[in-house]
C-alpha positions in Angstrom: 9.0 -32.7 45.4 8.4 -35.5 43.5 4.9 -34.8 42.6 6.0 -31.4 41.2 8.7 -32.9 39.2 5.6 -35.5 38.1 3.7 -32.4 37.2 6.5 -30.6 35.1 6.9 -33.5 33.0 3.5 -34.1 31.7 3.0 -30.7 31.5 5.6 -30.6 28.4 4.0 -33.8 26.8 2.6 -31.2 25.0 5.2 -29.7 23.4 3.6 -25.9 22.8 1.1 -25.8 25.5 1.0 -22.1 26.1 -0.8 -22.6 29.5 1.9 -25.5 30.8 4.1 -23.0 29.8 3.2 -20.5 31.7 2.6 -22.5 34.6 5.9 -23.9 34.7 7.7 -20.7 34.4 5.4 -19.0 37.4 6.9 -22.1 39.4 10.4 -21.4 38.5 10.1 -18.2 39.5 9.9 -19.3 43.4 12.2 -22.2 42.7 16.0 -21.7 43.9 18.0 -21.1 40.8 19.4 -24.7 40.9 16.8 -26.0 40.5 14.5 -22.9 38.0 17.6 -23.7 35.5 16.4 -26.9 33.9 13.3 -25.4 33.5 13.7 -22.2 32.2 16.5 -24.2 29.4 12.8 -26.0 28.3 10.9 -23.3 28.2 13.4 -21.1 26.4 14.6 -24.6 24.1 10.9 -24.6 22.9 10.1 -20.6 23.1 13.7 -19.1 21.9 11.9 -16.1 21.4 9.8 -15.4 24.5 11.5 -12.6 26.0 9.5 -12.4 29.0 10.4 -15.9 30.1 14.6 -14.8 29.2 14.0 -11.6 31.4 12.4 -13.8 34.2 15.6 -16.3 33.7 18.7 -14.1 33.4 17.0 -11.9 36.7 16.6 -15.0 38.9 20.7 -14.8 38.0 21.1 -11.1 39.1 19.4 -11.8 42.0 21.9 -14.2 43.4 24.6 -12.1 41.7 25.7 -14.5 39.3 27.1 -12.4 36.7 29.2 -14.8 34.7 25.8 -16.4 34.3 23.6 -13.2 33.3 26.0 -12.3 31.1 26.2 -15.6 29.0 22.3 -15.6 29.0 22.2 -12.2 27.8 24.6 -13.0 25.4 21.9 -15.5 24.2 19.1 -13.3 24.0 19.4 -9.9 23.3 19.6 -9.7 19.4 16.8 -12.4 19.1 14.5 -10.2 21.5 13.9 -7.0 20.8 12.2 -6.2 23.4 12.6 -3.1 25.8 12.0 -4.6 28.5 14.5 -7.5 28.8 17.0 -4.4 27.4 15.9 -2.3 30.4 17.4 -5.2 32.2 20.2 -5.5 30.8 21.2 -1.8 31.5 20.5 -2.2 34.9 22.6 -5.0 35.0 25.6 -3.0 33.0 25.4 0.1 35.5 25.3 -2.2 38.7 28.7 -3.6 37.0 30.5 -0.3 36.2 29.5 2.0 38.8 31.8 1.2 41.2 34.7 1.8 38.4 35.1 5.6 38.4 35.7 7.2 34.5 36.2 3.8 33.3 32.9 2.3 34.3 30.9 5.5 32.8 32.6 4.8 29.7 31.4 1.3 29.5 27.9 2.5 30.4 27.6 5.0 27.8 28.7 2.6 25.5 26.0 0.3 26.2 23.1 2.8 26.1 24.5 3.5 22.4 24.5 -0.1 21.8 20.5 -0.8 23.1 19.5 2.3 21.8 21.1 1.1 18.5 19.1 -2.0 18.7 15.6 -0.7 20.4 15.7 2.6 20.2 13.0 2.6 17.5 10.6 0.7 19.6 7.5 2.9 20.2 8.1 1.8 23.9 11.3 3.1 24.1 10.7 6.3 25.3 11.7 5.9 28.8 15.0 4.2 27.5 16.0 7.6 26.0 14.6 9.6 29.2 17.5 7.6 31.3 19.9 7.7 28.8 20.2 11.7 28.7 20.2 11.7 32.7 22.8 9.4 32.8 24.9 12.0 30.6 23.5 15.1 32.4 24.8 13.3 35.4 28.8 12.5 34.2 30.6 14.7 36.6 32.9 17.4 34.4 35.8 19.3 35.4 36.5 21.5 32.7 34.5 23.8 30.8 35.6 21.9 27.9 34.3 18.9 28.9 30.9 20.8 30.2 30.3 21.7 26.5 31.5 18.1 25.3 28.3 16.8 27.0 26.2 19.3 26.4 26.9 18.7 22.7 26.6 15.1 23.3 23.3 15.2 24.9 21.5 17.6 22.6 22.7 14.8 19.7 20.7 12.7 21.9 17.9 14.7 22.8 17.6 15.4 18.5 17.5 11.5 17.8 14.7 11.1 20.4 12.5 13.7 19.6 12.2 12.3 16.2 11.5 9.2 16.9 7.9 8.0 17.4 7.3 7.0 21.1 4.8 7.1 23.6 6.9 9.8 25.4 7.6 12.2 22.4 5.9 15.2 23.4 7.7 14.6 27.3 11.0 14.7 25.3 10.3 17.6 23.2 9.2 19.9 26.1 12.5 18.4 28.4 14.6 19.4 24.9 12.7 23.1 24.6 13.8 23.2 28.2 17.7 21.6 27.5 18.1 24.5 25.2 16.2 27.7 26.8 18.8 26.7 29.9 21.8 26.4 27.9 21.6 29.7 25.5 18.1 31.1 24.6 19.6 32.3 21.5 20.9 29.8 20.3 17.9 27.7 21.2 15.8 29.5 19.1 17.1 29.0 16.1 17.7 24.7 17.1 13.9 24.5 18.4 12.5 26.1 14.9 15.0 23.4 13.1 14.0 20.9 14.6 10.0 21.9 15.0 8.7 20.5 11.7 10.6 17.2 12.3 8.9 17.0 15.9 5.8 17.3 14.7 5.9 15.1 11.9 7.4 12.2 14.4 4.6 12.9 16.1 2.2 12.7 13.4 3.4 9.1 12.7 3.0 7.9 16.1 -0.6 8.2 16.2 -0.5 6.5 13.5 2.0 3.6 14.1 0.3 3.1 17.5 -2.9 1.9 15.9 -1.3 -0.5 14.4 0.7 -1.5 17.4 -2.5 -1.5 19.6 -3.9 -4.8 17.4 -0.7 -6.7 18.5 -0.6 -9.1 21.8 2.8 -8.7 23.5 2.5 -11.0 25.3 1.8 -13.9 22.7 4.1 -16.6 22.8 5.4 -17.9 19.5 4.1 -21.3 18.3 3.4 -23.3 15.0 0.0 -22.3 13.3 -3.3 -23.8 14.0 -5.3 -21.6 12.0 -7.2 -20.4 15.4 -8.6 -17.1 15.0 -6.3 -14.9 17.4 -3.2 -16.4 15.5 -4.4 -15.3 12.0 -5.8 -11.7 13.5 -2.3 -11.4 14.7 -0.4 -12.7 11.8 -3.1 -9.7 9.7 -2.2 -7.1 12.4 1.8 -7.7 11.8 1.2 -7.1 8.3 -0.7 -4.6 8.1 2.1 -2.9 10.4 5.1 -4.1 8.1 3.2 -2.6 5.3 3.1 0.6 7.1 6.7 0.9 8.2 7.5 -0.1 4.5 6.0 2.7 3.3 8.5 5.3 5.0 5.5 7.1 6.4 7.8 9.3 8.4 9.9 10.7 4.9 13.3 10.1 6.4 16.6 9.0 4.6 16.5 5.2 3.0 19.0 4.3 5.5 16.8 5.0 8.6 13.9 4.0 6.7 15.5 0.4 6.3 16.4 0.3 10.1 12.9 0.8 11.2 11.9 -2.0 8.5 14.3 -4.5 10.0 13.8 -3.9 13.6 9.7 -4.7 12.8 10.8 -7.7 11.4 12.9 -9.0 13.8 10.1 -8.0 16.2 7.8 -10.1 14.2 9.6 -12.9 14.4 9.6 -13.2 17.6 5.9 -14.0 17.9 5.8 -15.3 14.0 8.4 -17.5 14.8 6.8 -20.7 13.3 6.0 -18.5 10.6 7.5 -19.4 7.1 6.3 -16.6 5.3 7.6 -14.0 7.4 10.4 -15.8 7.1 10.5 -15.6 3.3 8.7 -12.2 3.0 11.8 -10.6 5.2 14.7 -12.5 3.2 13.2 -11.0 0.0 12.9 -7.9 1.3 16.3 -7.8 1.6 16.9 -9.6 -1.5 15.0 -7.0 -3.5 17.0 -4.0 -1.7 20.1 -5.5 -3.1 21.5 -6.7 0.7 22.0 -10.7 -0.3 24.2 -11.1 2.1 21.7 -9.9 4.6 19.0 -12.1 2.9 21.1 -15.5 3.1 22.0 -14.7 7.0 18.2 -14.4 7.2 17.3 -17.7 5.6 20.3 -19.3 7.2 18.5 -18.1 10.6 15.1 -19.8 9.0 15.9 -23.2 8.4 17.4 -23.3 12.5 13.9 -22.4 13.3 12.2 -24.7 10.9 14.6 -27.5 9.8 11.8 -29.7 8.2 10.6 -26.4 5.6 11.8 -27.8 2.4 10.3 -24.3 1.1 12.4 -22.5 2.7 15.5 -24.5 2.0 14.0 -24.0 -1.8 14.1 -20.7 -1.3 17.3 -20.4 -0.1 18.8 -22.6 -2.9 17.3 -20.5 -5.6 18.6 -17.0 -4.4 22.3 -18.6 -4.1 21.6 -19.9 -7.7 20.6 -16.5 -8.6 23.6 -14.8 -7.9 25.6 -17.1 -9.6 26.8 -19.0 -6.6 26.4 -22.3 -7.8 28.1 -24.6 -5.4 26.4 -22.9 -2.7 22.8 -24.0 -3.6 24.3 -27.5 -4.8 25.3 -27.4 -1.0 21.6 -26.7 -0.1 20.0 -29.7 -2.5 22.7 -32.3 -1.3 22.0 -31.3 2.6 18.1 -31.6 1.4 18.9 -35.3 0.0 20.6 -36.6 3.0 22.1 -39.8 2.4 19.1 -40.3 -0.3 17.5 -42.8 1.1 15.2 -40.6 3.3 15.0 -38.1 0.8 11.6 -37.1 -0.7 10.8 -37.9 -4.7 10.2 -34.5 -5.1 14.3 -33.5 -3.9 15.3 -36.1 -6.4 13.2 -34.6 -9.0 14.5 -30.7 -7.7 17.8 -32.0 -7.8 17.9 -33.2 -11.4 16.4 -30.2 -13.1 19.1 -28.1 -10.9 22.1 -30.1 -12.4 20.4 -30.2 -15.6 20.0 -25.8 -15.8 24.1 -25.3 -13.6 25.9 -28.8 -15.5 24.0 -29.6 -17.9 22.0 -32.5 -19.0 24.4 -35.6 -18.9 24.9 -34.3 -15.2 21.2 -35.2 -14.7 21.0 -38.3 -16.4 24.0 -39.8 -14.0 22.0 -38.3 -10.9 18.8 -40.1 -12.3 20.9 -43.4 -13.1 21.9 -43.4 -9.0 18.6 -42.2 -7.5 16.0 -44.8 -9.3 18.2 -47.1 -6.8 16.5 -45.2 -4.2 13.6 -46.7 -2.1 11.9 -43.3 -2.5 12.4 -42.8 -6.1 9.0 -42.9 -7.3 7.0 -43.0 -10.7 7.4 -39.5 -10.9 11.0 -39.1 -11.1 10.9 -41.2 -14.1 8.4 -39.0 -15.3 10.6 -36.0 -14.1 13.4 -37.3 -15.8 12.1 -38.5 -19.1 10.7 -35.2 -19.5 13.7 -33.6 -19.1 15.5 -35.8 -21.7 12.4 -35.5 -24.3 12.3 -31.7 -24.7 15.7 -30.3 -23.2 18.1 -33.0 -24.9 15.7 -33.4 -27.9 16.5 -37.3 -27.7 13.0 -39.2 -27.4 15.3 -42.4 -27.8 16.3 -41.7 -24.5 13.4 -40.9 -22.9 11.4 -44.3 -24.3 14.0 -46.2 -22.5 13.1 -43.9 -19.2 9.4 -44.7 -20.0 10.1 -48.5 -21.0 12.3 -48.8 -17.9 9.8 -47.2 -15.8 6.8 -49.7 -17.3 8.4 -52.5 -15.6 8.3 -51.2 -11.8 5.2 -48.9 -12.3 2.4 -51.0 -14.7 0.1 -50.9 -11.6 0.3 -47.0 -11.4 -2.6 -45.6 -13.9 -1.0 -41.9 -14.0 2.3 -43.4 -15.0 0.2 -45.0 -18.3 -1.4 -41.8 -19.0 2.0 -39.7 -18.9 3.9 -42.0 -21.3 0.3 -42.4 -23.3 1.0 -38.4 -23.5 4.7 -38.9 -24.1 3.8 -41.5 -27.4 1.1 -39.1 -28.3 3.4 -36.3 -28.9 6.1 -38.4 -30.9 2.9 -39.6 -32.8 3.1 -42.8 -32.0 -0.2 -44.5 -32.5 0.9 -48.0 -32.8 2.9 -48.2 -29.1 0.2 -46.0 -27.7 -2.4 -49.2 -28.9 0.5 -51.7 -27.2 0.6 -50.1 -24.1 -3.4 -49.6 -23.7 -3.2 -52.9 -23.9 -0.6 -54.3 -21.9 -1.7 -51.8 -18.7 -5.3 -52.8 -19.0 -5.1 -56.5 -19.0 -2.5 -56.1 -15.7 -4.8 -53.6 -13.8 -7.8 -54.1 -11.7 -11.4 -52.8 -13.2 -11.3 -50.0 -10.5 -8.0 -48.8 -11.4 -8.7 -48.3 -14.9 -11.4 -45.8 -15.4 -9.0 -43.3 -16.6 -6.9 -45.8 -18.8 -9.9 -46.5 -20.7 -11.4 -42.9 -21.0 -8.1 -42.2 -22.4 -8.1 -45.3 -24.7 -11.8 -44.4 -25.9 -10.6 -40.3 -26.7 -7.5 -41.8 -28.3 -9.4 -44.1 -30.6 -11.8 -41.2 -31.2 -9.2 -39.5 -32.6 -6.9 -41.8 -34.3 -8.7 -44.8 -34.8 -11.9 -45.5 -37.8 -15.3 -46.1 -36.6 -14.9 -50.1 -36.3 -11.9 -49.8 -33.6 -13.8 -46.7 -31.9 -17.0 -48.4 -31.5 -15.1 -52.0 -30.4 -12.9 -49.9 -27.5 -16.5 -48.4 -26.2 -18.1 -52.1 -26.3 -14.8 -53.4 -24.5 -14.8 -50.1 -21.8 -18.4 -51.3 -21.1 -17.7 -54.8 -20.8 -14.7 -53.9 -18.4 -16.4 -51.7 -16.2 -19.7 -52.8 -16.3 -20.8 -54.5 -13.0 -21.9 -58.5 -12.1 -25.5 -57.3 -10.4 -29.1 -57.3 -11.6 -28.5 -54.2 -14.2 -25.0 -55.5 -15.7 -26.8 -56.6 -19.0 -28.6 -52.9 -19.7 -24.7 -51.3 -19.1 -23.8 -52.8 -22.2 -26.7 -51.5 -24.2 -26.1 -49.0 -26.2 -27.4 -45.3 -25.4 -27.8 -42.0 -27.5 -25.1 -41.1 -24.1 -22.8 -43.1 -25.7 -23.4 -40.5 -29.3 -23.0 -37.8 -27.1 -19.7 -38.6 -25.9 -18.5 -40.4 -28.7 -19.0 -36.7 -30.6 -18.3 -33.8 -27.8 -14.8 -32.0 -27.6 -13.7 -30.7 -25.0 -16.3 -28.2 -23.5 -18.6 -28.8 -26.8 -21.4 -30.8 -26.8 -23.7 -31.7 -29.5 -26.9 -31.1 -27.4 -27.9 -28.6 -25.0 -27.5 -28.6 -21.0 -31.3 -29.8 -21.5 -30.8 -32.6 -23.2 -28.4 -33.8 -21.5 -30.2 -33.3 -18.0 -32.8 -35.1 -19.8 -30.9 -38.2 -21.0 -28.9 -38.1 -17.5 -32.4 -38.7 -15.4 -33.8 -41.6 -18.3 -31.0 -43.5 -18.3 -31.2 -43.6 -13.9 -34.9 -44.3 -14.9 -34.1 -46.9 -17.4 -31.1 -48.6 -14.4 -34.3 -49.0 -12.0 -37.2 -49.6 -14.5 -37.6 -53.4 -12.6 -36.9 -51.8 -9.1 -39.6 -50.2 -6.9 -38.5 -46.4 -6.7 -38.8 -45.1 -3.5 -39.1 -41.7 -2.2 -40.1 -39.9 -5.7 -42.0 -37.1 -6.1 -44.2 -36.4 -9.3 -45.1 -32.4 -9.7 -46.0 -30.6 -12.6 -45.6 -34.0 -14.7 -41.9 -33.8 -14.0 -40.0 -36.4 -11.8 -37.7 -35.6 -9.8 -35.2 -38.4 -8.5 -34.4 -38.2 -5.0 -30.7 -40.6 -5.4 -28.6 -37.4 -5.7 -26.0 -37.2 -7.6 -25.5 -39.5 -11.1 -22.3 -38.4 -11.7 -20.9 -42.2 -12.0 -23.4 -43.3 -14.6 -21.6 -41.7 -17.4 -18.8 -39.2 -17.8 -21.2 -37.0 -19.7 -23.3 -36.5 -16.7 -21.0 -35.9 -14.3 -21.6 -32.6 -13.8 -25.4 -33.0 -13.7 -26.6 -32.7 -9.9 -29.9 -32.8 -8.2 -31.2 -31.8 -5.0 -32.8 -34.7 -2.7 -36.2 -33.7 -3.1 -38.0 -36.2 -0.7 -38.9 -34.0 1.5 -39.9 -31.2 -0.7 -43.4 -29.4 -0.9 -44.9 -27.0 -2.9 -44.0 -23.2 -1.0 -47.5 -21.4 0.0 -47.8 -20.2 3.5 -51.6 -20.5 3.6 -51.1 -24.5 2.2 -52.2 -27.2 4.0 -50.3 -30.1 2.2 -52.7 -32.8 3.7 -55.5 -30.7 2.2 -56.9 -32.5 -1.2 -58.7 -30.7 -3.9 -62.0 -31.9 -2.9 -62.2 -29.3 0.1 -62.4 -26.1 -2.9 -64.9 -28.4 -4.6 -67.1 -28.5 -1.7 -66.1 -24.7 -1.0 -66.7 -24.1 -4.9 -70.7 -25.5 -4.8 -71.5 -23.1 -1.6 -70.2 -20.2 -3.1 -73.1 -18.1 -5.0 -72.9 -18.0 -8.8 -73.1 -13.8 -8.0 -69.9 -13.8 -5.5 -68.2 -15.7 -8.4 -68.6 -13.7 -11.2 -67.9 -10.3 -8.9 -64.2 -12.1 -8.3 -63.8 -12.9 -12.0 -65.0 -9.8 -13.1 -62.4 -7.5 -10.5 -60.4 -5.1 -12.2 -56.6 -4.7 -11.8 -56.0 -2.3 -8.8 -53.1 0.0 -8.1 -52.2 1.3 -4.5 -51.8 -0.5 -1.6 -53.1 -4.2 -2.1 -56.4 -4.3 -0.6 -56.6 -7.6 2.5 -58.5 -10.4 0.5 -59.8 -12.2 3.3 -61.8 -9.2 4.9 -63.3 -8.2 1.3 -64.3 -12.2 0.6 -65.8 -12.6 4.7 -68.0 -8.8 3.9 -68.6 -10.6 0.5 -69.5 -14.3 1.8 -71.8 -12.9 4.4 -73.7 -10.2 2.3 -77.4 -11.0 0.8 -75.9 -11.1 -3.4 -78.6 -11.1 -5.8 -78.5 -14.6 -7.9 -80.0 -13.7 -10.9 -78.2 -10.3 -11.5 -77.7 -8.9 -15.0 -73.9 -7.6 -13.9 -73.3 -9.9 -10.5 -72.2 -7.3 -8.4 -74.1 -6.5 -5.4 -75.7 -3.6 -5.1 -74.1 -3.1 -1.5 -70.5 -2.5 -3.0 -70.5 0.0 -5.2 -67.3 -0.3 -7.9 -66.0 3.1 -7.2 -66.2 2.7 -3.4 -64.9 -1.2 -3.7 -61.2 0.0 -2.9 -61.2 2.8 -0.1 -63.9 0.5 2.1 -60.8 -2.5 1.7 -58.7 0.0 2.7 -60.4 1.5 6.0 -61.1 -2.0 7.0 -57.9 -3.6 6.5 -56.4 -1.1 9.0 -54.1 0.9 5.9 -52.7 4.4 6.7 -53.6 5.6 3.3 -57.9 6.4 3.8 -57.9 7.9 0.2 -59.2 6.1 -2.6 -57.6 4.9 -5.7 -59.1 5.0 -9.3 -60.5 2.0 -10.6 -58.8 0.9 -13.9 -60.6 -0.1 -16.9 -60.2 -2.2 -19.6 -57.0 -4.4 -19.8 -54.3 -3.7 -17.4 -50.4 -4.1 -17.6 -49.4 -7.4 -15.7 -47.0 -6.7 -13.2 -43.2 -8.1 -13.1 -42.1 -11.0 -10.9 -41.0 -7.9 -8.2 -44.1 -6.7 -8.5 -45.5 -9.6 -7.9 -43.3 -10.7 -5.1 -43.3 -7.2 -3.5 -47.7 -7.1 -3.4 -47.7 -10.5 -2.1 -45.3 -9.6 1.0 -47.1 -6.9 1.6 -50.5 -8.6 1.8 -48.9 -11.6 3.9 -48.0 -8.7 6.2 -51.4 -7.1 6.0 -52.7 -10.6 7.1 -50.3 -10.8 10.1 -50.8 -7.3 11.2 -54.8 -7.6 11.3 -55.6 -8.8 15.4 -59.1 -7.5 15.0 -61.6 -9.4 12.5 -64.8 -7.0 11.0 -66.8 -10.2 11.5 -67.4 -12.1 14.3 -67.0 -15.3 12.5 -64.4 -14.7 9.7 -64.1 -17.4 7.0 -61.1 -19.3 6.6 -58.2 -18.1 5.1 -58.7 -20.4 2.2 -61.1 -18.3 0.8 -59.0 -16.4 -1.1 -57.5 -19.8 -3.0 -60.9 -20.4 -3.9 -61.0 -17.6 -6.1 -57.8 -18.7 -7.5 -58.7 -22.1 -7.9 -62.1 -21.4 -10.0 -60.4 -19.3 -12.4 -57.6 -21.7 -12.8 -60.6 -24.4 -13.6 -63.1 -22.4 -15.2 -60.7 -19.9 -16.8 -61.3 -15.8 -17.4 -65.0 -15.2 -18.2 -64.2 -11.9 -18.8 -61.6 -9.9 -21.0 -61.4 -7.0 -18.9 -58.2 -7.7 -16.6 -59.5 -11.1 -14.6 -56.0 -12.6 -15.0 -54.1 -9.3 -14.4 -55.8 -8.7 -11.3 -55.0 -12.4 -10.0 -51.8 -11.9 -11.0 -51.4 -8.5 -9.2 -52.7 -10.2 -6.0 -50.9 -12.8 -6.0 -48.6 -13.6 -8.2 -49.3 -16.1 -11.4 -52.2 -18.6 -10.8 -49.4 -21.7 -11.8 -47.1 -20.6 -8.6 -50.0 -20.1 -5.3 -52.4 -22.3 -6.3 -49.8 -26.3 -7.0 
């Protein structure tokens, strides 16, 4: 016994383990009710809302037959959990009660079907509810005839709420009601069933479409405080999306109805969005916004029991009791939020005083402010706060210096409190205190501290000051902030960064992004011009700096980023990167002069891109004529160049393609892109070779190599042709 009473207690250590949860209450459940009590009280302390684990409790109760107990716990639970099944059990619990007392007990019983159909009958589960319901009335024993057609009339009321109601049962009910009324007067019925028709099938109608959204809901879920997993926020999404529905009145019924259905959704919502404080809020407005306040304050009354620390929510609360005029009721809110005050937050204090300042008025404000900077939490910014407050609502900037002045002497080491009374001088045009207190908070705070103070010093001199006291507060910013290492004497040197910021306002600059990419990467250049720099990579005759971001050289460059580019290469697929130059040399001297001018000389061709490698292997291994007048072989006739690349490179299309002449248009970058994919693909498709010994791949950069050497020797389309190949010569061939 011990070790299970071991094992309950670390198992709530955790305070909203789900799975210790549900261990524990699958051991109560073949514990004796002495001793399942104390658990199922923690379970249901920490889980008010689980209305599985109340039905498990209050039947552990009926079993022994402790009514006194089921009916306290039911007392408890049922308007918190809407939930047909705990209801079921609570009518079973009701008729076990009365049945045994005659006319009296039936009474009782009928009264509290009304009162759970009241409650759940809207639930789409709560089909079977309304089935029992009208066979406990069809079962009331009658005497008279006049009591025969009292429940008749009573049960076809019954019969005429259910079948417009959507439930998984509602095409059982209509058939049983067809039936209720073809046995009582066929007539009659006739004329009821054709009433009624068109709101049957328009219940039903919204079923299908409510259960979708009630199929995305786990009923099961327990309610805890957000983690962000994913099955929490699908849920919190899927209880939306079905609040959204039900607020739209799919169904067409009366406002009144409409409202119900809304409420019940969210008070089933809450159940598993317990923890929730915008379901909270969303459901409080909701009533707000229908003009029920009263309804809306019992709601947020009901939050802040189920989340005491949500100073939202108590927020909230305050400002729709200030709305509607009842002012000592929020005031109530704000003093519970402030406690004694010594525990109370800066941002209360601050709440508090602009509340009395809009409901009492401004002196109200300033006596709350006198008592709360006596407060350990009172903070810099409920001087701030408060100052404000006196400054544009009392139009007294007397009053508000003192706030700032008073402020100065607790708060020197606090930069943002000198930039908000720097603002505060600057808006009362006060250039001489604004100099006074640059000067008294920089020589009392720390060089690390002061970045801001200075920026601000600097842009106030810019715009105040001459060009002497500008340029001395930039010297003095330097000084200040400079460092004590090796590159402390070039910080104080003078830049054209130091024009650029000395002459930018706000988002204009008096260069372009260029320049200033280009002045960010000399002056990191000019910080390590003694150092050896590591890891830098020269392409192109551009270098690019692999130390990331220089965002704290200057404020200028802060948003100037670059990649870390040590371990970047040049992109080419066929590329070795250990390969020099010297290779396509070499290559270069074997190749016959004939072979070369036949590549320079190609024309542009359009079609499928013929596979380079095969026509440079035929090419390499033919017997070419050197001293040819044109230097193309005889072998490959022009005409018949491109449908012999395309047989061999294993292309679907066999026709041939005309040979332009003259000079071509030069593809765009898509163009280019899209031929070089395709030839890439033509190269990985190919498993068979036309020669036995193919040449390297690399043959094809040779081409591109030479005529990036040599340049065109023609004017008929060399470069157009490269370029249609493979893209410009500058991109394949770095």
């Amino acid at each position: 016994m011990m070790d299970k009473t071991r094992g309950r207690d670390k198992a709530m250590t955790d305070k909203y383990n789900v799975e210790s949860a549900e261990l524990l209450a699958n051991e109560a459940q073949v514990l004796p009710i002495a001793e399942a009590t104390p658990i199922y009280e923690q379970l249901l302390h920490l889980f008010p809302t689980a209305a599985k684990f109340w039905k498990q409790y209050v039947e552990a109760h009926m079993t022994v037959n402790n009514d006194d107990a089921v009916k306290q716990i039911f007392s408890r639970c049922l308007l918190n959990c809407l939930q047909v099944p705990l209801w079921r059990s609570y009518i079973r619990f009701i008729r076990k009660v009365n049945d045994k007392k005659g006319t009296e007990g039936q009474e009782e019983t009928r009264k509290a079907f009304d009162f759970m159909l009241n409650y759940v009958g809207a639930d789409i589960a709560s089909g079977p509810v309304w089935m029992e319901y009208i066979a406990f009335l069809k079962s009331l024993p009658t005497v008279h005839a006049q009591e025969e057609s009292h429940r008749m009339t009573v049960v076809r009321k019954v019969y005429q709420r259910a079948i417009i109601t959507p439930t998984h049962h509602i095409e059982q009910l209509w058939k049983d009601y067809e039936n209720f009324e073809n046995s009582v007067s066929r007539q009659l019925a006739k004329g009821l069933i054709s009433e009624y028709q068109p709101k049957y099938n328009s219940a039903r109608a919204v079923y299908r479409e409510r259960k979708k959204y009630f199929d995305e809901i786990d009923w099961n879920m327990l309610a805890v405080p957000p983690t962000g997993s994913y099955k929490e926020e699908m849920q919190w999404m899927a209880w939306k999306r079905l609040l959204s529905f039900e607020k739209g009145n799919p169904q067409r019924i009366d406002t009144a109805s409409s409202n119900k259905r809304v409420i019940f959704t969210y008070e089933q919502c809450l159940m598993y969005m317990y923890h929730y404080p915008d379901i909270w809020y969303d459901y409080a407005t909701w009533h707000a916004k229908g003009g029920s306040i009263d309804a809306a304050i019992k709601v947020f009354q009901r939050s802040l029991k189920a989340l005491p620390d949500s100073e939202m929510l108590r927020y909230a609360y305050a400002e729709l009791e200030e709305s509607r005029g009842a002012i000592q009721a929020a005031k109530k809110i704000y003093e519970n939020l402030l406690g004694d005050g010594d525990n109370a937050t800066a941002l209360a204090h601050i709440q508090f005083i602009r509340f009395l300042r809009r409901t009492e008025g401004v002196e109200a404000a300033r006596k709350y402010f006198l008592d709360a900077r006596k407060s350990p939490t009172c903070t810099y910014q409920v001087y701030v706060a408060y100052a404000t407050v006196a400054f544009c609502l009392d139009k007294d900037p007397k009053m508000a210096h003192n706030v700032f002045e008073a402020g100065l002497k607790r708060f020197m080491h606090e930069p943002v409190y000198i930039l908000e009374y720097a603002d505060f001088l600057t808006r009362l045009n006060d250039d001489q205190n604004i100099r006074a207190l640059f000067e008294r908070a920089l020589s009392s705070l720390p060089p690390e501290e002061s970045v801001e103070v200075w920026k601000r010093f600097t842009q106030f001199e810019q715009t105040y000051g001459d060009l002497a006291s500008m340029l001395k507060v930039e010297q003095r910013r330097k000084e200040a902030l400079s460092g004590t290492g090796e590159d402390a004497t070039a910080a104080l040197e003078s830049s054209l960064q130091d024009v650029v910021s000395r002459y930018s306002f706000m988002d204009l600059w008096p260069c372009s992004s260029n320049d200033l990419d280009h002045l960010s990467r000399q002056e990191w250049l000019a910080k390590n011009i003694n150092k050896k720099v590591e890891k830098s990579l020269v392409l192109n005759g551009t270098t690019f700096i692999d130390k990331g971001s220089i965002a704290s050289i200057s404020t200028i460059s802060s948003k100037v980023v670059y990649p870390d580019t040590s371990k970047m290469v040049v992109y080419d697929p066929k590329h070795n990167p250990g390969a020099g130059t010297n290779a396509f040399d070499e290559i270069l001297k074997a190749t016959p002069p004939a072979l070369v001018a036949f590549l320079a000389n190609l024309p542009a061709v359009e079609g499928p891109t013929p596979n380079v490698d095969i026509v440079l292997s035929i090419c390499l291994q033919s017997d070419l004529p050197i001293g040819g007048k044109t230097g193309i072989p005889s072998q490959l006739p022009v005409g018949a160049a491109a449908p012999a690349t395309s047989e061999l490179s294993g292309s679907s299309k066999s026709h041939s393609h005309p040979v332009q002449t003259g000079l071509s248009h030069k593809p765009t970058n898509r163009q280019q892109y899209g031929k070089r994919k395709e030839l890439d693909r033509q190269e990985d498709d190919d498993t068979t070779t036309v020669q036995s010994q193919p040449l390297p791949r690399d043959a094809f950069r040779i081409r591109q190599y030479q005529k990036a050497r040599a340049g065109s020797t023609s004017q008929t389309g060399s470069v157009s042709y490269g370029s249609a190949l493979s893209g410009d010569l500058s991109g394949s061939t770095g």
